[in-house]
DOLO-576275 format. One record per residue (C-alpha): residue number from 1; residue in one letter; x, y, z. Coordinates in nm, 3 decimals, decimal comma, always signed. Each point is the difference from the previous one (the first is absolute). Layout:
<pts>
(NUM; A; (X; Y; Z))
...
</pts>
This chain:
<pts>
(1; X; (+0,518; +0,687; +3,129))
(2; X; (+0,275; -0,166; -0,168))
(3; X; (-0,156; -0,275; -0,146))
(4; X; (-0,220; +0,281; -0,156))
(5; X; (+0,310; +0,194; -0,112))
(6; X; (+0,142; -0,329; -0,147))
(7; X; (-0,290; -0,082; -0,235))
(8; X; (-0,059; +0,330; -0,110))
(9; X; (+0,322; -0,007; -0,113))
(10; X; (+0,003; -0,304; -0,160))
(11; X; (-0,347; +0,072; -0,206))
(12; X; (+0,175; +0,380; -0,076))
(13; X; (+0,293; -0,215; -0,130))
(14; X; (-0,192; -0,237; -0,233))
(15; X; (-0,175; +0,317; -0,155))
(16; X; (+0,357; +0,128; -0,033))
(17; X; (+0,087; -0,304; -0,199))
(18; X; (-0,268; -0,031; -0,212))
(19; X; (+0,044; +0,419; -0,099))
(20; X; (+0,366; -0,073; -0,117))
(21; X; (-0,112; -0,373; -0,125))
(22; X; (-0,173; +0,163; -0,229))
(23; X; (+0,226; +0,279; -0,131))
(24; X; (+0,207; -0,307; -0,089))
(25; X; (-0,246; -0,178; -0,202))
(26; X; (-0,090; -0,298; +0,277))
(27; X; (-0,393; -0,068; +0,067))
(28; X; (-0,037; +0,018; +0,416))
(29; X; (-0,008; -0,346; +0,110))
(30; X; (+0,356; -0,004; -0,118))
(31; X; (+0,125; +0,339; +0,166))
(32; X; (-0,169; -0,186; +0,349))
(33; X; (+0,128; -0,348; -0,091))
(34; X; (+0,366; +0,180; +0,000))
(35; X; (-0,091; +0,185; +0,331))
(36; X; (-0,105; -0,223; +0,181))
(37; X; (+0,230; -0,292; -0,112))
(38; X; (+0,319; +0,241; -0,003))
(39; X; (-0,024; +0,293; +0,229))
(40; X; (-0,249; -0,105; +0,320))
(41; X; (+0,232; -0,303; +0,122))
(42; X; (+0,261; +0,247; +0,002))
(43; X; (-0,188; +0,284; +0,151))
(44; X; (-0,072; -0,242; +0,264))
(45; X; (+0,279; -0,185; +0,117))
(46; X; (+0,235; +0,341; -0,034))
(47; X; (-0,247; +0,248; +0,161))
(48; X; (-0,335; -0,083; +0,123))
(49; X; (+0,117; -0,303; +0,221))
(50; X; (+0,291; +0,139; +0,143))
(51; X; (-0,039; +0,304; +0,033))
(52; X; (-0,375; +0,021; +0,036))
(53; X; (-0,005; -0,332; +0,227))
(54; X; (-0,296; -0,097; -0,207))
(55; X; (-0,016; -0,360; -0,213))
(56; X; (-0,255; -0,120; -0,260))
(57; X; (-0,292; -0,155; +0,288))
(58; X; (+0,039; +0,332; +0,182))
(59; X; (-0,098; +0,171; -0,294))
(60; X; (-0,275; -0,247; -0,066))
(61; X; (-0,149; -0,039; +0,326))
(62; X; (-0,205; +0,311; +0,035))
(63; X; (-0,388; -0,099; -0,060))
(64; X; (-0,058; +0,287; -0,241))
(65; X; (+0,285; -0,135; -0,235))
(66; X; (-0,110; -0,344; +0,009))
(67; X; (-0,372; +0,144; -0,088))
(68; X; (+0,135; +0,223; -0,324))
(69; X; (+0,244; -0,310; -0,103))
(70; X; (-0,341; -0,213; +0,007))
(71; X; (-0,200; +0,249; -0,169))
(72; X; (+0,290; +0,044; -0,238))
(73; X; (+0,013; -0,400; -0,042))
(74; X; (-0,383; -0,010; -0,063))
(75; X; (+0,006; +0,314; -0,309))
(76; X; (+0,261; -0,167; -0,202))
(77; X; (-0,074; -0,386; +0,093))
(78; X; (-0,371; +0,119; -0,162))
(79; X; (+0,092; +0,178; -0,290))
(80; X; (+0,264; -0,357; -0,110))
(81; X; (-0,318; -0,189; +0,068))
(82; X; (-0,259; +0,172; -0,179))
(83; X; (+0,287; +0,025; -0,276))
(84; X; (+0,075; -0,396; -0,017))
(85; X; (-0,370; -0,065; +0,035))
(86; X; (-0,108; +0,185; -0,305))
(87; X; (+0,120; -0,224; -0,243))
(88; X; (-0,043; -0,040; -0,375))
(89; X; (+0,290; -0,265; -0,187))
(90; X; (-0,005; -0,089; -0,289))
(91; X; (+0,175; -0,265; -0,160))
(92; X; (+0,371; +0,148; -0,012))
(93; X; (+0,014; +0,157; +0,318))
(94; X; (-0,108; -0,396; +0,147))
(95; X; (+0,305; -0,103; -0,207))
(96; X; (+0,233; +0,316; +0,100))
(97; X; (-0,101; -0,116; +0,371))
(98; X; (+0,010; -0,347; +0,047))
(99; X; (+0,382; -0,025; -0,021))
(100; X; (+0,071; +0,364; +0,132))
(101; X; (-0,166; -0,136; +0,317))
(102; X; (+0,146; -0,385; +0,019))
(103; X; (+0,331; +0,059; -0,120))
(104; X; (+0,069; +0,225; +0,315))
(105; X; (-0,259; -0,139; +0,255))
(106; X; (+0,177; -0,365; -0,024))
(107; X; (+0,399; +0,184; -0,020))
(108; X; (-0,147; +0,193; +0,286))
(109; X; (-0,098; -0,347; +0,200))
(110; X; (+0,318; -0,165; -0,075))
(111; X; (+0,154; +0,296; +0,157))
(112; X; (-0,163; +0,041; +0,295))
(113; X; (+0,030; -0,396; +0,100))
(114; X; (+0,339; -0,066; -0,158))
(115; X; (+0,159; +0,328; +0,092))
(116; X; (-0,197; +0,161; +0,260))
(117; X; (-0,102; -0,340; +0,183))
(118; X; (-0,415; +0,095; +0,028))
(119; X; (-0,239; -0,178; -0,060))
(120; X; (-0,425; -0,025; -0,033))
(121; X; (-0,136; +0,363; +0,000))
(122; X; (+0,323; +0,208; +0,023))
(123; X; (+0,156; -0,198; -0,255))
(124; X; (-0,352; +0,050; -0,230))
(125; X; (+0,055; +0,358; +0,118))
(126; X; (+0,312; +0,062; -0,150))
(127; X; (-0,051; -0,183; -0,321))
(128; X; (-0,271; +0,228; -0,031))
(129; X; (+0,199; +0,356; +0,060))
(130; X; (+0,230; -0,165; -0,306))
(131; X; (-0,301; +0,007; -0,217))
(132; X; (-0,191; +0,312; +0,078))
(133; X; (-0,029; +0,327; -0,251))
(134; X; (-0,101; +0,346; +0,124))
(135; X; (-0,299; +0,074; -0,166))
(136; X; (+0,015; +0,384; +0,042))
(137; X; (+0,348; +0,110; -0,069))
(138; X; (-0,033; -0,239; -0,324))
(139; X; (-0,275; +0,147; -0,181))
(140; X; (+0,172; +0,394; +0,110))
(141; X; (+0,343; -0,120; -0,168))
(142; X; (-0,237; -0,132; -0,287))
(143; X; (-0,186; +0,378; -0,011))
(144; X; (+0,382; +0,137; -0,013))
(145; X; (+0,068; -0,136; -0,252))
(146; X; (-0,262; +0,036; -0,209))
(147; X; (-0,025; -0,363; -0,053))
(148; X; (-0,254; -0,138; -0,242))
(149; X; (-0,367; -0,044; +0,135))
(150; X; (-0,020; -0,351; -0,111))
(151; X; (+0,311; -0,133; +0,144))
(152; X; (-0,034; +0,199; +0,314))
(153; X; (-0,342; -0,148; +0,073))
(154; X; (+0,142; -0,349; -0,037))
(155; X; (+0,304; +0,046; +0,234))
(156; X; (-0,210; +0,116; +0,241))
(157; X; (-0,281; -0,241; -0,007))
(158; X; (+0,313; -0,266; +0,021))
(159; X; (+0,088; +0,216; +0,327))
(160; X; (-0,328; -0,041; +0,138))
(161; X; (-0,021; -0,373; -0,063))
(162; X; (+0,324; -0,068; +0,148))
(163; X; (-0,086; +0,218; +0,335))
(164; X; (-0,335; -0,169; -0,019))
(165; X; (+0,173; -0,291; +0,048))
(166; X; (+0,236; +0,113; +0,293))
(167; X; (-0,241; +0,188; +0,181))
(168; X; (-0,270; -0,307; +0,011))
(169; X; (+0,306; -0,242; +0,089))
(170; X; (+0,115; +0,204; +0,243))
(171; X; (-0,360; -0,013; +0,193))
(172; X; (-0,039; -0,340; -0,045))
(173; X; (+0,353; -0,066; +0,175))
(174; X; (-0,097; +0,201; +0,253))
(175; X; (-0,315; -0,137; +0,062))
(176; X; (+0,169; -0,353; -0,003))
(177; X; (+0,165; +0,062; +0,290))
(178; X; (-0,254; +0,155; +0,244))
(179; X; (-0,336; -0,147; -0,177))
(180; X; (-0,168; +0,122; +0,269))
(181; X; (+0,090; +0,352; -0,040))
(182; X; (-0,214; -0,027; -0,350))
(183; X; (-0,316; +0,017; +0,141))
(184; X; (-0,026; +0,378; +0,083))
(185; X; (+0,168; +0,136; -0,305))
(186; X; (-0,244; -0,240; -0,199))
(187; X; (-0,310; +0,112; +0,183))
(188; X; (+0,121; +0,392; -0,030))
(189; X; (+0,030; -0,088; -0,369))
(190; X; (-0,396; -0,106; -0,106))
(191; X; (-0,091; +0,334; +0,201))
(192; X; (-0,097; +0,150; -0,380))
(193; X; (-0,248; -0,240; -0,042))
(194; X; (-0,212; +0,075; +0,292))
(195; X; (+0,056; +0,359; -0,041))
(196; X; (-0,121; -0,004; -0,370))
(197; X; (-0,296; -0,195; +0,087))
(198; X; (-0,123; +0,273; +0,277))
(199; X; (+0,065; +0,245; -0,302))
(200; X; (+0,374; +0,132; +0,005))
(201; X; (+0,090; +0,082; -0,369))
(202; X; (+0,261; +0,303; +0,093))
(203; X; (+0,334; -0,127; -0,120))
(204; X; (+0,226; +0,235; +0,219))
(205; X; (-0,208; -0,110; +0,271))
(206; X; (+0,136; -0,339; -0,069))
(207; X; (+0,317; +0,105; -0,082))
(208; X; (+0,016; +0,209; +0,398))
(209; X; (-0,111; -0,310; +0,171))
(210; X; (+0,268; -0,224; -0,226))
(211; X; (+0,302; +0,238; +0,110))
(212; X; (-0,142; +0,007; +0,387))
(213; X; (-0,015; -0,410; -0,019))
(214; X; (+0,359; -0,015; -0,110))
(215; X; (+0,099; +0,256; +0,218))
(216; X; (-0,141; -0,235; +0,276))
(217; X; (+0,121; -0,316; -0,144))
(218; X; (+0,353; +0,151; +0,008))
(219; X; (-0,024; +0,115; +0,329))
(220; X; (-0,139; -0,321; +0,155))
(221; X; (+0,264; -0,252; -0,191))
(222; X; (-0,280; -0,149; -0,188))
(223; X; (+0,014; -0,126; -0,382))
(224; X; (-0,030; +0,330; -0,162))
(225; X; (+0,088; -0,100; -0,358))
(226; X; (-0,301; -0,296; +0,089))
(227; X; (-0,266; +0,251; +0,098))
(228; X; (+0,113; +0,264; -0,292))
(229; X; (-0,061; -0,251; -0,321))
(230; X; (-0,288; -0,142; +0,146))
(231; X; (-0,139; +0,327; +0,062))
(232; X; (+0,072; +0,170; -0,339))
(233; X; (-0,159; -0,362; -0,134))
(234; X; (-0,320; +0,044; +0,178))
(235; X; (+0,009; +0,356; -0,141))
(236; X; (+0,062; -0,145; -0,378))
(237; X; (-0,286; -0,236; +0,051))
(238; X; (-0,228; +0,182; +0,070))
(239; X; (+0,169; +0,288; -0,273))
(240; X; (+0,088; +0,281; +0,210))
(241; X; (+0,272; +0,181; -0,090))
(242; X; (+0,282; -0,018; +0,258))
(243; X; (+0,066; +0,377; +0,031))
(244; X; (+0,226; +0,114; +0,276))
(245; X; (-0,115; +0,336; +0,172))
(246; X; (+0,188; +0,249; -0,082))
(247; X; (+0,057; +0,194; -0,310))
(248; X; (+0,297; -0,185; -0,217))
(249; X; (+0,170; +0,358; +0,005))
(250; X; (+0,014; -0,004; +0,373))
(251; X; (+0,031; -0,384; +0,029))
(252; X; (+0,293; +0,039; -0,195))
(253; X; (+0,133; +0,265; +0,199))
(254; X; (-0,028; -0,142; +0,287))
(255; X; (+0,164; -0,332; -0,066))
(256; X; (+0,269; +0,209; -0,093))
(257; X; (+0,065; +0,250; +0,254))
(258; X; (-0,097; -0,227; +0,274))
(259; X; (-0,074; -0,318; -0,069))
(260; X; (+0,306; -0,147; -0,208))
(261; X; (+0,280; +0,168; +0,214))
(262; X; (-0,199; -0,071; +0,347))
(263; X; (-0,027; -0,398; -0,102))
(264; X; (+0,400; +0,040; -0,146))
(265; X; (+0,118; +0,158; +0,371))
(266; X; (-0,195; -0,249; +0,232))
(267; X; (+0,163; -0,288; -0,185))
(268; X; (+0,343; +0,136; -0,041))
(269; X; (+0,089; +0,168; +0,311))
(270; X; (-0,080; -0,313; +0,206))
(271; X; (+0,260; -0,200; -0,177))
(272; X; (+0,384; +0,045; +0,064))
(273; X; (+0,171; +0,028; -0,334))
(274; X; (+0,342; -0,108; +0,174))
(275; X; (-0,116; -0,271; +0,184))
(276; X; (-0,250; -0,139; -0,255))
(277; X; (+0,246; -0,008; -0,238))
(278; X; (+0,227; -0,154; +0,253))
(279; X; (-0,231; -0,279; +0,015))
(280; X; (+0,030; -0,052; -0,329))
(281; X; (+0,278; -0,185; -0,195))
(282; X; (+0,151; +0,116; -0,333))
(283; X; (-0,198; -0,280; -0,202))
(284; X; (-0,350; +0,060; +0,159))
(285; X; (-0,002; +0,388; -0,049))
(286; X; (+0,087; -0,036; -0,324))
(287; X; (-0,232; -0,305; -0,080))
(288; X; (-0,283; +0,259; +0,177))
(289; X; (+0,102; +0,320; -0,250))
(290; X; (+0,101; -0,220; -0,355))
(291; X; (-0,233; -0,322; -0,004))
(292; X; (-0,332; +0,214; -0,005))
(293; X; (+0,075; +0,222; -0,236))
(294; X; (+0,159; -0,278; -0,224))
(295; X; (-0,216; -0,227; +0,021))
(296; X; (-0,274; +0,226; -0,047))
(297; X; (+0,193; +0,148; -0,333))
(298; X; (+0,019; -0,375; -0,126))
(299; X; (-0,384; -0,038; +0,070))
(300; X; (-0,100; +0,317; -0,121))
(301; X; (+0,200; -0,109; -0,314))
(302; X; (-0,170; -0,347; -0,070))
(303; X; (-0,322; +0,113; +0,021))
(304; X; (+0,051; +0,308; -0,296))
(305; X; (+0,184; -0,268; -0,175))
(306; X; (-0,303; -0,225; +0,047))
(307; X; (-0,300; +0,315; -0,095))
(308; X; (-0,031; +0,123; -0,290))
(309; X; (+0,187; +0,321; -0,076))
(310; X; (-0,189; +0,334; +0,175))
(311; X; (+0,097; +0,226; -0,278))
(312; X; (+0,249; -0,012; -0,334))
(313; X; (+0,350; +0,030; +0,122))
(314; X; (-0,107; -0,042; +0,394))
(315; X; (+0,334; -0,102; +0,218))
(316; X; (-0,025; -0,263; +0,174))
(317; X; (+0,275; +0,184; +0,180))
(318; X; (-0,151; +0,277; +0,070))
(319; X; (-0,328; -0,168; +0,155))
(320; X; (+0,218; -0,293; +0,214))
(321; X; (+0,115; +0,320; +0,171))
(322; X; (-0,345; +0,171; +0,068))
(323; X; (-0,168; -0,275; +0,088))
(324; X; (+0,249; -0,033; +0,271))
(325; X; (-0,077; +0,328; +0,152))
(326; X; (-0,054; -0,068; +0,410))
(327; X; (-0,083; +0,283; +0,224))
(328; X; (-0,344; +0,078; +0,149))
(329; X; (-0,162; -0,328; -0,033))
(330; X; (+0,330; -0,188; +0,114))
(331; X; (+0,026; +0,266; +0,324))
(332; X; (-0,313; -0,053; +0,140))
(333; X; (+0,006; -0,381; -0,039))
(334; X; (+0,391; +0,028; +0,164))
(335; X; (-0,159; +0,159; +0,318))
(336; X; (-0,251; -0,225; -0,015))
(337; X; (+0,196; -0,289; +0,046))
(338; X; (+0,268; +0,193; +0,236))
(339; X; (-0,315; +0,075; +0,251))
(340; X; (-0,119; -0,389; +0,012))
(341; X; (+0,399; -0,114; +0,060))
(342; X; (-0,007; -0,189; -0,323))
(343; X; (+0,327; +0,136; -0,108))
(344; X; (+0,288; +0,135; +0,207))
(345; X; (+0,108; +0,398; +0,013))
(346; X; (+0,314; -0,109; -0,175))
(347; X; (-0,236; -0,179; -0,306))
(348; X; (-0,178; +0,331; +0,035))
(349; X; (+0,265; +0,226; -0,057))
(350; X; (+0,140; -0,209; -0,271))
(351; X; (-0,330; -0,041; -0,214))
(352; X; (-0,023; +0,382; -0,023))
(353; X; (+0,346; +0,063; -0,108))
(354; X; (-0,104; -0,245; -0,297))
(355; X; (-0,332; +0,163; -0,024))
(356; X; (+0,212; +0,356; -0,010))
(357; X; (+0,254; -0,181; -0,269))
(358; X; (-0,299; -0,137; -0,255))
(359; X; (-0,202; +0,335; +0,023))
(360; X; (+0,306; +0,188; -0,090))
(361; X; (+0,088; -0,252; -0,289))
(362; X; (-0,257; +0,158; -0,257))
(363; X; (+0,140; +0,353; +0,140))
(364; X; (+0,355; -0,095; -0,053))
(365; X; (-0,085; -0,131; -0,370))
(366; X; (-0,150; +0,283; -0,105))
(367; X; (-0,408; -0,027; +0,066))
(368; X; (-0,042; +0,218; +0,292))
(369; X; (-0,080; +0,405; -0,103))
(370; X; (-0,289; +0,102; +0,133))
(371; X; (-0,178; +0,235; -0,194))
(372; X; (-0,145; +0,324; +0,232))
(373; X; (-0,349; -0,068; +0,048))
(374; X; (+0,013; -0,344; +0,110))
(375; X; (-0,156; -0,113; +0,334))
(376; X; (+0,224; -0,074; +0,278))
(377; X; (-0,182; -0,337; +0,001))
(378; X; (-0,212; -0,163; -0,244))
(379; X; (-0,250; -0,263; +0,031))
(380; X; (-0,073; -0,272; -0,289))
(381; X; (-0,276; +0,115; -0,286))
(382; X; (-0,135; -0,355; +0,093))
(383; X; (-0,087; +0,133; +0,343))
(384; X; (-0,349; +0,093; +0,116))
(385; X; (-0,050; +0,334; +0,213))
</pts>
């Protein structure tokens, strides 16, 4: 019974946040990012542990939290995909990405075998988490701000290409280690073929069986991000529209009532703040928090200098700082690698203060108000429903 008082306190508290979040202007990734970075390491180790006697796997362990974390897991891991997936560059945005992705991905390497001491897919790992953009919370900062259509739709296609990039690296690291493990996602992936040859043309039908797979695929330790591209391939071959099931009013209600904060508590309240820090020196949590977001900034910068202008007068500035937006995209890939052990709970922890840092940045400088009838959560206009 406590366990269920304890998360239906912490989902009442996240829908707190977001309420005042947005009396103050922020969009409400940010008001969560703040919560759950700020305030649930604290509510833990000064209340619910002591005087509760409960810890972060107690509050994990029940099967029923484990089943809404993977269902959780599967909604949002979806919606990237079917985001990164439907992709349209064009010239610039290639430009705008190539160094906005290397520039971090290789700083990112260097740190984690110089600094860190990892190596082969954790290393890969966290070069990638330097490079990554969130998708989602970008293009609602661009709608914020009323940002021109032309130069928003570049940004954003450079998004997608760079978490095209991550997300397919990712599965192939994964993959390298356990080839073995391939074979089912891989098989679970070319089920759209035979289905659309016995006659299957619904696309929410594909889009049910795509979030059941990955709720399975989660659940099972198998190569999720594998199984989802191949899937959503088969689907583009054969020109289905990937459209997820539900309605993108209540998909995007969902994801943030339930989804967001659910997949925020499981990963934080496992971790403790004092000791992970602890097992950090001064140098590496500071390395963890600075070198993504500068490297990222520098990146970001060489590839507007290399485009061609968006727009007359466009700040290079200005988009540097956007385009390093993290959030959704960089909080589902965190737990990702947290759940397979490729980074510790102390990398963990660290990684989303710098993810909280670089999503406030554009906030902090000015590009954060949030006019009243925006969605709570936004999916890219290159996406497919």
């Amino acid at each position: 019974m406590t366990i269920i008082l304890f998360w239906g306190l912490a989902l009442a508290a996240f829908a707190l946040a977001s309420q005042l979040g947005k009396r103050l202007g922020l969009i409400p990734i940010v008001s969560q990012l703040l919560l759950a970075t700020l305030v649930l390491p604290a509510v833990m180790g000064l209340w619910i542990t002591p005087h509760w006697q409960l810890d972060g796997p107690a509050l994990v362990a029940p099967v029923w939290v484990k089943t809404l974390y993977g269902a959780s897991f599967a909604l949002l891991l979806g919606h990237i995909l079917t985001d990164v997936l439907a992709l349209r560059p064009d010239r610039q945005a290639v430009k705008l990405a190539v160094p906005s992705f290397l520039l971090p991905f290789t700083c990112g390497l260097a740190c984690a075998t110089g600094l860190m001491g990892l190596s082969g897919v954790a290393a890969l790992a966290l070069g990638l988490v330097f490079a990554i953009t969130a998708i989602p919370v970008l293009y609602l900062y661009l709608r914020a701000i009323d940002y021109p259509a032309a130069a928003s739709r570049r940004l954003l296609q450079a998004a997608i290409l760079i978490d095209v990039a991550c997300w397919l690296l990712l599965g192939l690291g994964q993959g390298s280690l356990h080839p073995g493990t391939l074979a089912l996602p891989l098989l679970a992936a070319l089920l759209p073929l035979p289905l659309h040859a016995l006659g299957l043309r619904a696309p929410k039908a594909y889009g049910a069986l795509f979030l059941v797979l990955l709720f399975v695929a989660e659940h099972y330790k198998l190569n999720a991000l594998v199984f989802g591209m191949g899937y959503l391939a088969c689907l583009a071959w054969r020109k289905i529209p990937a459209t997820l099931p539900l309605p993108d009013t209540c998909n995007h209600r969902v994801q943030h009532s339930l989804a967001v904060p659910l997949i925020l508590t499981y990963g934080v309240i496992q971790i403790d703040a004092h000791h992970a820090l602890d097992s950090l020196d001064g140098w590496q949590l500071c390395a963890l928090v600075a070198l993504p977001i500068a490297s990222k900034l520098l990146g970001n910068w060489l590839g507007l200098c290399w485009a061609a202008p968006s727009f007359p007068g466009a700040s290079r500035w200005r988009e540097s700082l956007l385009l390093n937006i993290r959030g959704l995209s960089e909080i589902v890939f965190l737990n990702l690698l947290l759940s397979q052990q490729l980074i510790s709970t102390a990398v963990y922890f660290a990684l989303m203060l710098m993810s909280l840092v670089a999503t406030l940045m554009p906030a902090l400088a000015g590009l954060h108000r949030l006019p009243l009838n925006a969605p709570s959560m936004a999916r890219s206009p290159h996406a497919k429903r």
